[in-house]
C-alpha positions as CSV (number, residue, x, y, z in Angstrom):
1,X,97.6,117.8,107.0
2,X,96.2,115.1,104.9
3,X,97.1,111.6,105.2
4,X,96.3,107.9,103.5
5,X,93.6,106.0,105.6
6,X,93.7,102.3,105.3
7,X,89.6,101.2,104.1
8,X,90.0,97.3,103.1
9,X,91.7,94.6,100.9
10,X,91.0,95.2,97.5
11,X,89.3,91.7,97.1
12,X,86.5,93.1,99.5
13,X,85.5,95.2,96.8
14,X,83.5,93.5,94.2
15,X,84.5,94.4,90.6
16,X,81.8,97.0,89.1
17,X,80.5,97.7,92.6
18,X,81.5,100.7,95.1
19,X,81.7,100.9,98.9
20,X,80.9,103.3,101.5
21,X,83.8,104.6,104.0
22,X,84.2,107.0,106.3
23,X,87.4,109.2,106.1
24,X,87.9,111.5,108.5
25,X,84.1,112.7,108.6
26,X,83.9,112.3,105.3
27,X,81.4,110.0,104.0
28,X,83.5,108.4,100.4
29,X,82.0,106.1,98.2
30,X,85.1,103.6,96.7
31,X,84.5,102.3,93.2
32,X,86.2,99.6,91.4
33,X,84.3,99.6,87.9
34,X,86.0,96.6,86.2
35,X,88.4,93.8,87.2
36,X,91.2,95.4,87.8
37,X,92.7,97.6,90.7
38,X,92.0,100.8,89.0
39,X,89.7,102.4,91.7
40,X,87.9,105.9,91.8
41,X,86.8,107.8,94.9
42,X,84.1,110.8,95.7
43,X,82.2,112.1,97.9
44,X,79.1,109.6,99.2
45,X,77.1,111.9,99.4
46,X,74.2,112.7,97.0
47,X,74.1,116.6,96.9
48,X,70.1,116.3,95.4
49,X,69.1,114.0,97.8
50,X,71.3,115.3,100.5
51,X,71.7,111.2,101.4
52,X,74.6,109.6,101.5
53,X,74.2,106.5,99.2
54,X,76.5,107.3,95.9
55,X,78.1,104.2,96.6
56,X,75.1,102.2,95.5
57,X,74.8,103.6,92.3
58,X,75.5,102.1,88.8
59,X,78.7,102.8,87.0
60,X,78.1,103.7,83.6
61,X,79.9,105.6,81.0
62,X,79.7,108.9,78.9
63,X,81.6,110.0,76.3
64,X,84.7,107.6,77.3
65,X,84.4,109.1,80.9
66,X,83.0,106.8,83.7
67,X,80.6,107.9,86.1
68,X,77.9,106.5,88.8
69,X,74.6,107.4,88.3
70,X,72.5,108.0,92.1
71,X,70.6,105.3,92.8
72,X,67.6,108.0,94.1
73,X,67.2,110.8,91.5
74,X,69.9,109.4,89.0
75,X,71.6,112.4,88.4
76,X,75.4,111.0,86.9
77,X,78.8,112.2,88.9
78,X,82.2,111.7,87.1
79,X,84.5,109.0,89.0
80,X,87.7,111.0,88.2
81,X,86.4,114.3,89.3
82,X,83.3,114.6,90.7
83,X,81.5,116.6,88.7
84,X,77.8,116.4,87.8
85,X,77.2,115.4,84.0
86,X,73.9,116.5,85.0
87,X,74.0,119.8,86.6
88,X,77.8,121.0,87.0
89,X,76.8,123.3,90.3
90,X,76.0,119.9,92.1
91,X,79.7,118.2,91.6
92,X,80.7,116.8,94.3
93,X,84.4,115.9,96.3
94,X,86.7,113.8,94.4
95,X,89.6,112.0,96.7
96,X,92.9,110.1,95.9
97,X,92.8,106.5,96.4
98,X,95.5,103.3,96.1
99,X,96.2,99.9,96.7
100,X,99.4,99.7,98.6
101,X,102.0,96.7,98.8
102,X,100.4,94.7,101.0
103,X,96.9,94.9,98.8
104,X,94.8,97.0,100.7
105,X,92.7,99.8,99.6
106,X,93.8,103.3,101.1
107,X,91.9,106.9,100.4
108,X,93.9,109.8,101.2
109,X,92.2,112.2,103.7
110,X,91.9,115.7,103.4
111,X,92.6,116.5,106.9
């Protein structure tokens, strides 16, 4: 049964920065690339490192798609779905994510 997991007011995310949160056991980086409260979620962690750091990459963009390039090997993963620009066979988990009512940032689990 899946559920929405409360992480942390949207104004503790810095615009064009990402965050690090566990849900569940799931290790989800949180990205909010501009000024806004769109927001993006995926997997942490960085399947050709095998570290969990995704949420300290850089956001960029490719071919009107965003995406956060690692910070270790730089290989770029979509922020809408996860998957590798780089090397499709290494996408990685791609999670819903909101800001409720009350402004605070909520990922929905997938347990």
């Amino acid at each position: 049964m899946s559920q929405w997991i409360t992480i942390c007011k949207l104004d503790d995310i810095l615009p064009e920065t990402g965050v690090c949160a566990l849900v569940g056991n799931e290790h989800v980086a949180i990205f909010r690339p501009y000024d806004t409260a769109e927001l993006y979620a995926i997997s942490n962690i960085d399947p050709f490192a095998e570290a969990s750091v995704l949420s300290r990459g850089i956001i960029g963009q490719h071919e009107n798609e965003l995406y956060v390039a690692s910070p270790l090997k730089k290989q770029r993963f979509g922020l809408k779905d996860g998957y590798c620009i780089d090397d499709a066979k290494y996408s990685i988990a791609h999670y819903q994510v909101k800001v409720n009512a009350d402004g605070f940032v909520e990922v929905k689990s997938s347990c």
